[in-house]
C-alpha positions as CSV (number, residue, x, y, z in Angstrom):
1,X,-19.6,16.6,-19.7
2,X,-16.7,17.1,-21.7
3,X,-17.5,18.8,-25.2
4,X,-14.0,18.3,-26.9
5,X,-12.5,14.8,-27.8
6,X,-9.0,13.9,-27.3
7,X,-7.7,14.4,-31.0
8,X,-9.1,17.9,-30.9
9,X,-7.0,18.7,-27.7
10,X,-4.4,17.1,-29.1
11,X,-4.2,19.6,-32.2
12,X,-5.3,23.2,-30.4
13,X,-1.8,22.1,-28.4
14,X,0.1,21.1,-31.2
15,X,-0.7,24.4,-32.9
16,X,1.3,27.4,-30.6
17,X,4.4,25.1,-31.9
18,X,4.4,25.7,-35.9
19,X,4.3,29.0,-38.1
20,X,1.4,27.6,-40.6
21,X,-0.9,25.8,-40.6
22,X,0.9,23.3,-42.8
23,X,3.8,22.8,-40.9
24,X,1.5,21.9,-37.9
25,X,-0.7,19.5,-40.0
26,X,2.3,17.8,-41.4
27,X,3.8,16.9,-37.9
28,X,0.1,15.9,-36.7
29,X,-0.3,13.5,-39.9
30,X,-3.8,15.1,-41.0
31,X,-4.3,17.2,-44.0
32,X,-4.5,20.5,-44.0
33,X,-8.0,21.1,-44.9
34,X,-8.8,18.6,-41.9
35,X,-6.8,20.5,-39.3
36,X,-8.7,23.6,-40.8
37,X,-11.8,22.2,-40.0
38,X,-10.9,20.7,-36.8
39,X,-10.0,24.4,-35.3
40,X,-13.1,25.6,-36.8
41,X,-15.3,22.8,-34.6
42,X,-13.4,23.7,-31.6
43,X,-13.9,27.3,-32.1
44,X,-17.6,26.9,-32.7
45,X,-17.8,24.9,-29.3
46,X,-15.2,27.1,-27.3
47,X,-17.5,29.8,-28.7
48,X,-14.6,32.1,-29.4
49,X,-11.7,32.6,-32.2
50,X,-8.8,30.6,-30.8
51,X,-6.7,31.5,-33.6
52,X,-6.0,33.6,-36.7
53,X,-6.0,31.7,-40.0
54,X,-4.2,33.9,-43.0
55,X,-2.7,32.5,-46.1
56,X,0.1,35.0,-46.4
57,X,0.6,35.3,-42.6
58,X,1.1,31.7,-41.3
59,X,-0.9,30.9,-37.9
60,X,-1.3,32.9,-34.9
61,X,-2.8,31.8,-31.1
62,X,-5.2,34.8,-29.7
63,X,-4.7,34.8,-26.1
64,X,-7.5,32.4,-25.8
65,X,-5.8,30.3,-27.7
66,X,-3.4,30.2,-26.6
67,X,-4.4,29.3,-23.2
68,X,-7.1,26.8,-24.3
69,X,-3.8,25.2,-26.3
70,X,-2.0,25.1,-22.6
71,X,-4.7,23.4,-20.5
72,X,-4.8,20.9,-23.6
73,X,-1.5,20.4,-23.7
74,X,-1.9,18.9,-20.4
75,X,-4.9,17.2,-20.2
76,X,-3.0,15.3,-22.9
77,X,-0.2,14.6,-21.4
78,X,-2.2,13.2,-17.9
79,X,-4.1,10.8,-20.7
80,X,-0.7,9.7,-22.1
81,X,0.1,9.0,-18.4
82,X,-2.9,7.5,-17.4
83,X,-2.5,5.4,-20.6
84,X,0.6,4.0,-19.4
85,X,-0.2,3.3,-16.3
86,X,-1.7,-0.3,-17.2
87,X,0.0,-3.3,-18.9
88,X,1.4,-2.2,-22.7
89,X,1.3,-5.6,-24.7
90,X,4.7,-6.8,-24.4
91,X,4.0,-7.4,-20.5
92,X,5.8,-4.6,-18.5
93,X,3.7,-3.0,-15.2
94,X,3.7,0.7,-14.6
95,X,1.8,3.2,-12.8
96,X,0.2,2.9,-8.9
97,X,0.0,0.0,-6.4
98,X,-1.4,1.0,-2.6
99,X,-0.4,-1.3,0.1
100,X,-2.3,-1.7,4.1
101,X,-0.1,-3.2,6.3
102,X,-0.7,-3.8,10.1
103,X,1.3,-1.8,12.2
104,X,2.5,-4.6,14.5
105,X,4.4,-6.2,12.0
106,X,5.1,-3.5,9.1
107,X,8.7,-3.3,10.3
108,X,9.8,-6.7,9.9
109,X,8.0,-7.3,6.2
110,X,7.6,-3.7,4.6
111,X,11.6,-2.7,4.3
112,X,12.5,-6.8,2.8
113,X,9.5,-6.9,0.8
114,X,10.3,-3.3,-0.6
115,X,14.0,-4.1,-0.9
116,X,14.0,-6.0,-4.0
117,X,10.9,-5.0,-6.0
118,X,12.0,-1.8,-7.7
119,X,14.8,-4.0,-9.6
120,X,11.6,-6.3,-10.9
121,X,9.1,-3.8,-11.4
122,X,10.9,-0.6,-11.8
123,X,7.6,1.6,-12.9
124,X,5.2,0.5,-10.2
125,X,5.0,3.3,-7.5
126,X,4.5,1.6,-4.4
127,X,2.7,3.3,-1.9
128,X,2.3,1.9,2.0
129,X,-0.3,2.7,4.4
130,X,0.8,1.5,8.3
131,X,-2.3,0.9,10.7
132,X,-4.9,-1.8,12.5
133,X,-7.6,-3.2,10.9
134,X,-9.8,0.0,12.2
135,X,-7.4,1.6,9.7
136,X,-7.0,-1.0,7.0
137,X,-10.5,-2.4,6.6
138,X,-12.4,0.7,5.8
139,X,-9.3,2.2,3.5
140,X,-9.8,-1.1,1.7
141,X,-13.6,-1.0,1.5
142,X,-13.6,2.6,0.2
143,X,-11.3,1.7,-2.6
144,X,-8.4,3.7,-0.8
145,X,-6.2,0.3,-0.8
146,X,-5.5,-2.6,-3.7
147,X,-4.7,-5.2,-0.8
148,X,-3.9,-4.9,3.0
149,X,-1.9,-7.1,5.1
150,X,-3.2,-8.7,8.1
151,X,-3.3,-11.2,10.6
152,X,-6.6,-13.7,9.8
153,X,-7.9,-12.4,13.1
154,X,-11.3,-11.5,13.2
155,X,-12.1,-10.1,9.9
156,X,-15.1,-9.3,8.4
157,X,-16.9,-11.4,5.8
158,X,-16.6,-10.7,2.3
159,X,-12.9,-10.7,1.8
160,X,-10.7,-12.3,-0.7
161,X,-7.6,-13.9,1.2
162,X,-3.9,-15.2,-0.2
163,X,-2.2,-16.6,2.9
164,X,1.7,-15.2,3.3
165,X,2.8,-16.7,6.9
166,X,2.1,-18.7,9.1
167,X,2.4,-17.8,12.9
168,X,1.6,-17.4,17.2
169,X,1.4,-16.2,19.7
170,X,4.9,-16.0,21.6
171,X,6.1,-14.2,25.4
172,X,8.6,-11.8,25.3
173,X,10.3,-11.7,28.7
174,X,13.5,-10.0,30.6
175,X,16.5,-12.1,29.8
176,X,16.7,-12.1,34.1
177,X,13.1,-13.3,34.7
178,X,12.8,-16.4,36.3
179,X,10.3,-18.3,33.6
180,X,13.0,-17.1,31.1
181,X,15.0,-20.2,31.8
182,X,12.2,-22.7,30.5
183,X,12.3,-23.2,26.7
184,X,8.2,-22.9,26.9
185,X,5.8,-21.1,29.1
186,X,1.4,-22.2,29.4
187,X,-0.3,-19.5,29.9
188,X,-1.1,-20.5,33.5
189,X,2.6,-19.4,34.2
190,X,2.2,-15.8,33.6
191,X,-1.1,-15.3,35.2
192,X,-0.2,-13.8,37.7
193,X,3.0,-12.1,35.9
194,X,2.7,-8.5,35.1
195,X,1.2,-7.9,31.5
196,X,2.5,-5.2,29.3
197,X,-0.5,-5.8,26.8
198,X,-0.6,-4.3,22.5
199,X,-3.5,-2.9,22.9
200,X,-4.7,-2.7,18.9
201,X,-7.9,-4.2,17.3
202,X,-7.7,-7.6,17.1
203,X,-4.8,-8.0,19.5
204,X,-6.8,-7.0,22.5
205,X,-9.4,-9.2,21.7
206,X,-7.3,-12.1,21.2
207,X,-5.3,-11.8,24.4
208,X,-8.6,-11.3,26.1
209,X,-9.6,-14.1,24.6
210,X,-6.8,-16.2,25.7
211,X,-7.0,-16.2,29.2
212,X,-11.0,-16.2,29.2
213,X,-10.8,-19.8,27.6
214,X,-8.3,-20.6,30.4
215,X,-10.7,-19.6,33.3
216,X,-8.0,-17.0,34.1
217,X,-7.5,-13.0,34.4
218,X,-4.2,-11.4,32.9
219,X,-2.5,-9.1,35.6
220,X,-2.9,-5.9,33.4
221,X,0.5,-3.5,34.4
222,X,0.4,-1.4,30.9
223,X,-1.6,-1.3,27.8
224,X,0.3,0.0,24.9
225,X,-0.3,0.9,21.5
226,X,3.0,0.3,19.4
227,X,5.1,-3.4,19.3
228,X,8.5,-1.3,20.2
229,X,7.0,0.3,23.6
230,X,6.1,-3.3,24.8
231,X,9.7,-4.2,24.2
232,X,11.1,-1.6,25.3
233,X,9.1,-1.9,28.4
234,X,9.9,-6.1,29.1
235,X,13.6,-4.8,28.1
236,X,13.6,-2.5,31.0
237,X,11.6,-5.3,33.2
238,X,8.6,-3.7,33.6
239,X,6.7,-6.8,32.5
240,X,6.2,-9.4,30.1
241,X,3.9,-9.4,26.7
242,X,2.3,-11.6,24.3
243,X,3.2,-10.9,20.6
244,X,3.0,-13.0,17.6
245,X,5.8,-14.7,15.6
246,X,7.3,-11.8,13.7
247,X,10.0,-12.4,10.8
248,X,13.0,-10.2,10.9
249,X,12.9,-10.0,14.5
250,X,15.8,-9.5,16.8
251,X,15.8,-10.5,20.3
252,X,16.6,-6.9,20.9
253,X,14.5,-3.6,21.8
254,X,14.5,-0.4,20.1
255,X,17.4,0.8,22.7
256,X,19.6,-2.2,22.4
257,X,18.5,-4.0,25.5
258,X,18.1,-7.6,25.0
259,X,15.0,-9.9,25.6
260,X,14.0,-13.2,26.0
261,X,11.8,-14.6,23.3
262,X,10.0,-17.9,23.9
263,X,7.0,-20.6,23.0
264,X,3.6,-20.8,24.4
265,X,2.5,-24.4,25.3
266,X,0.6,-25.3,23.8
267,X,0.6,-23.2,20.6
268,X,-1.8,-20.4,21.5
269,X,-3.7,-18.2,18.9
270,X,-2.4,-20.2,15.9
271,X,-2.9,-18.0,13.2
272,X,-1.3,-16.2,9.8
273,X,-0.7,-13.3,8.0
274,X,-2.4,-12.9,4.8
275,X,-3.2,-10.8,1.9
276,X,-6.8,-9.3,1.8
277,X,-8.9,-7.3,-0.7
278,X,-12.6,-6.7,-1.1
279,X,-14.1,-10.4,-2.7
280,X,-16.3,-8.5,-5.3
281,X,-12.8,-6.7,-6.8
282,X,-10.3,-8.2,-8.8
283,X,-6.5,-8.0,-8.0
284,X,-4.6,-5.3,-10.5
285,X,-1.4,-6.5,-12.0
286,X,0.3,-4.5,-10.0
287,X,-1.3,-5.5,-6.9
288,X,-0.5,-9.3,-7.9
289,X,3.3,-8.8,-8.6
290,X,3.5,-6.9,-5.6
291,X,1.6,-9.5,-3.3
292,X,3.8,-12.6,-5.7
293,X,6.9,-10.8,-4.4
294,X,5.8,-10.2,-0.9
295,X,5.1,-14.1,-0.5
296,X,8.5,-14.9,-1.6
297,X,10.6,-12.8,0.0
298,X,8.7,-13.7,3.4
299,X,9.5,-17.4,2.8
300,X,13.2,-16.6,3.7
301,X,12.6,-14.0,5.5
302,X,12.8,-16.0,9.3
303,X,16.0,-16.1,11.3
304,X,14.3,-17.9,14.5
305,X,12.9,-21.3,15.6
C-alpha cells in the first residue's frame, strides 16, 4: 500500500531544486514551517534522514534523498500524465484508444479511417490490433481492446454493437473465366468450380454454411489464411473465392494482376460490419470519437456497385 500521498512526493522532488528551504516553499506555495513538517512526516515514514535542515547552511539532499526525490519526481510526472489522459473541462480527448480489427478487411478501413483522425483528435494515441475473432474476442473480453471491428457473424452473446457497413458475400474470378462474362453468379454455378477458400473463423463457417443450405459441396482446391493470397491465387487462375463486399477495393491483386469481381444471386450471406465491445462496459471518449469517425469516413469510403 502506498505510505506517501501525492503532495508529499510532490515536495521531496521539488526540494534537490532550491538552496533553502524557503526558496523551495515559496515556489511550492506552502509555508515554511509546513514544508518543515512535511519532510519530517516523510522522513519518519521513509525511516531515514532524507535531508539536512540548517538555518545558516540552506538545504541539502543525503543520498537517500536524493534518490527518494528522483523516483518522486517521476511518479509525479506519470500522475500528471495519467491525469491528462481523460477529458479536461473545456472538451479536448487525450491519452489511449485500442482498436481490433479483422484481418480480412483491415486494409481497406484502418489506413482511411486513420488518415484523417489525428487532424481531429491530435492527443489520442491510436493503437490497432489486426486478427479474427479468435484474436479479437478474447483481447476484448480481457480488457486488452476498447472496441473491435467485425463482421456480425457468429458472435458471442453479450456484446454491445454500432453497425458501420453494410455488406455480402461476392466471387472473385479470373478476368478469362468463362462465368466472368455474367454480371451475377448462384452459387450452383461454381459448384463444381475450383474453390480457393479464407479459411479464418467465421469465414469458414459461413462458406460452409453456404453450400450446406444449397444441398451442395464446394470443390476445395486451396484453403488460405490471408484475403491477398486468395487474390493473388484467382489472379493467377488457380481458382475462384468467396469474399465479402470490401470498401477501398481494387479489382486488382497484390501483384498487379487484374480480377473479376462479381454478385452472388441471390444476395448470399447478407451481413455488416460493426463496432463491438463488451455490453457490461461503457464506451471511453476516446473510443466514441474514434468509432464516430470510423462511421463516417466508411460512408464514402465505396468506389464499386
Amino acid at each position: 500500500m502506498l505510505r506517501f500521498s501525492l503532495r508529499q512526493l510532490e515536495l521531496m522532488a521539488e526540494l534537490p531544486h532550491h538552496p533553502t528551504l524557503g526558496s523551495a516553499a515559496t515556489e511550492l506555495r506552502i509555508s515554511e514551517s509546513a514544508l518543515s513538517q512535511a519532510i519530517t512526516a516523510v522522513e519518519r515514514i521513509a525511516g531515514e534522514q532524507l535531508c539536512v535542515r540548517r538555518k545558516s547552511h540552506g538545504i541539502r539532499m543525503t543520498p537517500a534523498g536524493q534518490y527518494f526525490a528522483d523516483k518522486a519526481r517521476r511518479i509525479v510526472a506519470d500522475a500528471v500524465e495519467l491525469g491528462n489522459s481523460f477529458p479536461r473541462t473545456e472538451g479536448s480527448l487525450r491519452g489511449p484508444v485500442a482498436i481490433g480489427c479483422f484481418a480480412s478487411f483491415a486494409s481497406h478501413v484502418v489506413p482511411s479511417v486513420l488518415e484523417g483522425f489525428p487532424a481531429l483528435h491530435p492527443e489520442i494515441d491510436v493503437s490497432v490490433r489486426v486478427g479474427t475473432h479468435d484474436d479479437l474476442l478474447p483481447a476484448l473480453e480481457n480488457g486488452e481492446l476498447d472496441l473491435a471491428i467485425v463482421y456480425d457473424l457468429l458472435l458471442p452473446t453479450g456484446l454491445a454493437k454500432r453497425h458501420i457497413y453494410d455488406t455480402r458475400l461476392e466471387v472473385v474470378l479470373h478476368p478469362d473465366h468463362p462465368l466472368a462474362a455474367r454480371k451475377s453468379l448462384s452459387i450452383r454455378d461454381l459448384e463444381n468450380e475450383p474453390l480457393v477458400n479464407y479459411d479464418s473463423s467465421p469465414s469458414t463457417e459461413n462458406t460452409s454454411r453456404l453450400f450446406a443450405d444449397a444441398g451442395l459441396h464446394p470443390k476445395l482446391a486451396y484453403s488460405l489464411p490471408q484475403v491477398v493470397l486468395v487474390n493473388a491465387m484467382v489472379g493467377r487462375g488457380l481458382g475462384y473465392g468467396l469474399l465479402m463486399a470490401r470498401p477501398n477495393n481494387p479489382s486488382m491483386t497484390l501483384e498487379g494482376l487484374p480480377v473479376a469481381i462479381r454478385k452472388l444471386e441471390p444476395p448470399n450471406s447478407p451481413s455488416a460490419v460493426v463496432a463491438i465491445w463488451p455490453q457490461a462496459s461503457t464506451l471511453s471518449p476516446r473510443a466514441e470519437a474514434f468509432l464516430e469517425h470510423a462511421i463516417d469516413v466508411m460512408r464514402g469510403a465505396w468506389n464499386r456497385d
